[in-house]
N, C-alpha and C positions, 0 to 999 in steps of 0.2 A: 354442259357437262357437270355433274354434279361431284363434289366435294365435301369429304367428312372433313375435318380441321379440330385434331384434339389439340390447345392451347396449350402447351407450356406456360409454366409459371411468367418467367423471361419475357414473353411475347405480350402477356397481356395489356404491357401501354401502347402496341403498337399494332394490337389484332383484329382493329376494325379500320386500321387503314390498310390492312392486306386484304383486309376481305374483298374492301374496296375497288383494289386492285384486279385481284382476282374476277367480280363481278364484272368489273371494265373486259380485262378477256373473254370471257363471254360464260365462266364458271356458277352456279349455282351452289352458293357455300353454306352449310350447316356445320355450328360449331361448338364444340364439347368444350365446357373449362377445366381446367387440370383437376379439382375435384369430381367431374363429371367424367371425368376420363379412368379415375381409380378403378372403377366399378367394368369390367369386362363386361358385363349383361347388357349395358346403356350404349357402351359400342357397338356390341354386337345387333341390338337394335336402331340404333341411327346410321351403320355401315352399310345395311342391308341392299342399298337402290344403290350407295357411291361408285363413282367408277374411279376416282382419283382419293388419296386417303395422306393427310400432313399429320404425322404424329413428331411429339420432341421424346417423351417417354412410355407414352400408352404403347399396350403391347400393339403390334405385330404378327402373330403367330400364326400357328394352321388355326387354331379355333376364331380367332378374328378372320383370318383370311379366305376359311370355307365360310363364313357368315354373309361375306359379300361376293354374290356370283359376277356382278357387272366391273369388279375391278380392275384396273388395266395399270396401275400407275400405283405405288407408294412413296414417299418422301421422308426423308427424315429431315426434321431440324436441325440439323449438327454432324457431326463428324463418326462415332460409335454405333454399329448398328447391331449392339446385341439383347436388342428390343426386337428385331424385322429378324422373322425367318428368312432368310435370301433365297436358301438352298428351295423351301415349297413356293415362295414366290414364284424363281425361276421354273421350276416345273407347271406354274400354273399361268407361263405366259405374263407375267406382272412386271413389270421395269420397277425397278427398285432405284432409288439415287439420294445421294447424304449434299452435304456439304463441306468436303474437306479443306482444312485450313484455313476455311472465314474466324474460328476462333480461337486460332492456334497463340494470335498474339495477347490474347487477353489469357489463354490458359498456362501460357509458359512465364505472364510476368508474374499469375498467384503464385507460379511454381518458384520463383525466384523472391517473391515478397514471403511463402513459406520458410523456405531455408533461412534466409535472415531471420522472419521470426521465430524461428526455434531456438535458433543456434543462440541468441539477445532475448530468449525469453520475452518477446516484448509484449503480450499477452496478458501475461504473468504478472508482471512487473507493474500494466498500467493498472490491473486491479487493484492491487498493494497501493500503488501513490494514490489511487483515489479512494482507497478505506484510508487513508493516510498513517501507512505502512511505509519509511523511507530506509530502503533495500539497496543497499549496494551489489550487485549481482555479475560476476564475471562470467561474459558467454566468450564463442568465439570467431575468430573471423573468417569468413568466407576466402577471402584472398591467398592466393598459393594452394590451397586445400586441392582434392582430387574429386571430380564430381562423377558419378556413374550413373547414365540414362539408359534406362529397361523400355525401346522403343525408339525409335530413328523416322517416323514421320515428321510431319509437320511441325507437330509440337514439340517432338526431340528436339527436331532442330534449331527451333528457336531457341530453345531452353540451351540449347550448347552456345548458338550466338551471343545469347545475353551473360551467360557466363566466360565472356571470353573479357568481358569488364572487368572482372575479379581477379584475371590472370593464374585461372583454373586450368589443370589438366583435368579433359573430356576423355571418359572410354564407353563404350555402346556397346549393349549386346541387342540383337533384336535380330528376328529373319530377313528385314527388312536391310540392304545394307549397299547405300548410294556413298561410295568411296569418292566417289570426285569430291563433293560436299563436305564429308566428313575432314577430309585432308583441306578443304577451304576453312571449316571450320578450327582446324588444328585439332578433332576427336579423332580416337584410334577403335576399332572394333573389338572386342573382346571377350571370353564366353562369361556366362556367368558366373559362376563362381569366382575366378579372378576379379570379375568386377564387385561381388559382394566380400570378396578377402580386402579389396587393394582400396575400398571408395569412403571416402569419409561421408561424402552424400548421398544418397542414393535416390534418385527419383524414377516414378513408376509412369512412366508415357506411356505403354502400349493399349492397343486393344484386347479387350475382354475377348477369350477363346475358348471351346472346350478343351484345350491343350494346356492351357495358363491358367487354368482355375484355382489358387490360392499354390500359386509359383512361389511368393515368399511365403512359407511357412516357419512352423519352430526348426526345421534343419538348416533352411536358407538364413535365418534371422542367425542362426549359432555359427556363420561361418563370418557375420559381419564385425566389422573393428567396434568393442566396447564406446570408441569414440565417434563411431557413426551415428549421423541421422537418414532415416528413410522417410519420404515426404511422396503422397499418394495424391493426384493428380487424374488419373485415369478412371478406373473402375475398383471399387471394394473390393469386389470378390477376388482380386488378382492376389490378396492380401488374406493370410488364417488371421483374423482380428485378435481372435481369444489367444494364439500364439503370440502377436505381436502386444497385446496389454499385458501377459503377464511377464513379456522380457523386460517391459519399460516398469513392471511393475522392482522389478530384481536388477534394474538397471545393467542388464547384460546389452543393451545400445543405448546411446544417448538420448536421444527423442524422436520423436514421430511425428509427422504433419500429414493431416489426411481432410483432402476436401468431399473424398468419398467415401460411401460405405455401401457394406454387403446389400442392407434392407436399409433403403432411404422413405422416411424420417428412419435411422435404427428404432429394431426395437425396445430394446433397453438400453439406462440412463448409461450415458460412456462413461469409464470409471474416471474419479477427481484426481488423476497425475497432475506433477510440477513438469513432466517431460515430453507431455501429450500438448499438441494442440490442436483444434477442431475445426472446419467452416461446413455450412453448409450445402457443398454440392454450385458451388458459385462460380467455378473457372470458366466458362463460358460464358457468363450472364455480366458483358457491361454493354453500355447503349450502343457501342461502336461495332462489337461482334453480333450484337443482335439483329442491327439495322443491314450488317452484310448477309446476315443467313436469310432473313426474311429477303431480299432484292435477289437473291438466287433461287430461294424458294417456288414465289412471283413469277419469277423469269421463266425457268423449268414450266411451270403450270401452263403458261403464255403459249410455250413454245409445243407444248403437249397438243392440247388445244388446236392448235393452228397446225399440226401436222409435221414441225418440226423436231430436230434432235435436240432432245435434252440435254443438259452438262449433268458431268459425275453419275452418268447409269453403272452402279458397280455390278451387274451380272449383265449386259452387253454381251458379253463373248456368250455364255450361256443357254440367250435368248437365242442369239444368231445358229449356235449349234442344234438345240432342241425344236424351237420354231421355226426356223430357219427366216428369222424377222429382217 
């Protein structure tokens, strides 16, 4: 069975022992590097024969997906899938499936190693001591504070468990909304606005939607406490950027942490705040979350292959109605 494999950055110490892997199931793998993957024309020409297709960020789309008529199967590397049309997948007979929660625990510790950093400048500060700059700098502490998560998956959730260290009140707004858990967790539900009136933190876990597209803007950003920080996690676009740099720019909220953006690399240089801090798009990318997406990854293809059900086909019910699979 033959197999396109656009490489995620992430994957590449580990992308020729999946091919491996793959090969051992009985797959024929040809594979794109994340620079070969930019280019839609070079997928769209090595798609053409695949019947199975592993993308982390290459699109997805109807134009990728009318390119390959022998498709039967897409995978995502990860958890987000608003890179994969699901909905033209679904009508064109395609099992679609992610990996939810292989990399919740590595994206909810950035989310927690952010909020310290912001709040401690610690950034900031180690630039300073090593131009040898010696800044005394009062931040604040996380402890007692109120945290607010936009998003109650996987990675909500962790992110509420790990803040339950700090002896934080948790409130969640999201469509998503598992009360057993939440009350395990000690977080309470809540809509938004309250949660952007009432949260000194605010963290952005949900999925990317056409519903949610730039949810916090300059109205949502003017209803937050001058002492909050919003700390971006998820997806760019959930966020108006150019709203949000000129509030930090007027200091109408305290700071921002964002590991994502609209247009990754962005395209222009992020403006020089003391209230801003930046990573590149890293919340999923450490050796332990990688080696569990790739083994799921593997697994699914094994099981495809061999005539078996896949894990995590998220349009299933779909398939079953339209194809009647």
């Amino acid at each position: 069975m033959k197999v396109l494999f656009c490489v995620g950055k992430s994957y590449f110490p580990i992308y020729q022992t999946m091919v491996h892997q793959l090969e051992e199931a009985g797959a024929d793998v040809t594979c794109l590097m994340y620079d070969q993957a930019q280019n839609k024309e070079t997928i769209k020409k090595n798609i053409s024969d695949a019947e199975i297709y592993i993308t982390a960020v290459a699109p997805a789309d109807q134009e990728v997906i009318d390119a390959a008529p022998q498709l039967k199967y897409i995978l995502k590397t990860g958890t987000g899938l608003d890179n994969v049309d699901v909905d033209y997948a679904s009508g064109k007979g395609i099992f679609v499936s992610n990996a939810p929660g292989e990399n919740a625990t590595s994206v909810a510790e950035l989310a927690i190693g952010l909020m310290i950093g912001i709040s401690r400048k610690i950034p900031q500060l180690d630039k300073k001591t090593k131009d040898g700059v010696w800044i005394h700098s009062k931040g604040y502490e996380c402890c007692g504070k109120t945290l607010g998560i936009i998003g109650f998956g996987s990675i909500g959730m962790k992110i509420a468990k790990f803040a339950g260290a700090f002896d934080m009140k948790v409130i969640v707004f999201g469509n998503y909304k598992d009360h057993e858990v939440a009350n395990r967790l000690g977080a309470s539900f809540v809509e938004l606005d309250q949660l952007l009136e009432d949260a000194d933190y605010i963290v952005v876990s949900t999925a990317l939607t056409k519903s949610n597209y730039h949810l916090i803007d300059e109205q949502a950003i003017g209803k937050m406490q001058p002492s909050a920080f919003l700390i971006n996690i998820s997806r760019g676009a959930i966020i108006d950027e150019q709203a949000l740099f000129e509030a930090l720019r007027q200091k109408k909220i305290c700071g921002a942490a964002l590991d994502v953006f609209e247009s990754e690399p962005p395209k222009e240089k992020l403006p020089d705040l003391d209230n801003l801090i930046a990573t590149p798009h890293i919340g999923g990318m450490t050796q332990e979350s990688v080696n569990r997406v790739a083994g799921v990854t593997v697994e699914n293809i094994r099981r495809f292959i061999h005539q078996e059900s896949p894990q995590y086909v998220v349009n299933l019910k779909e398939l079953e109605e339209t194809h009647k699979l």
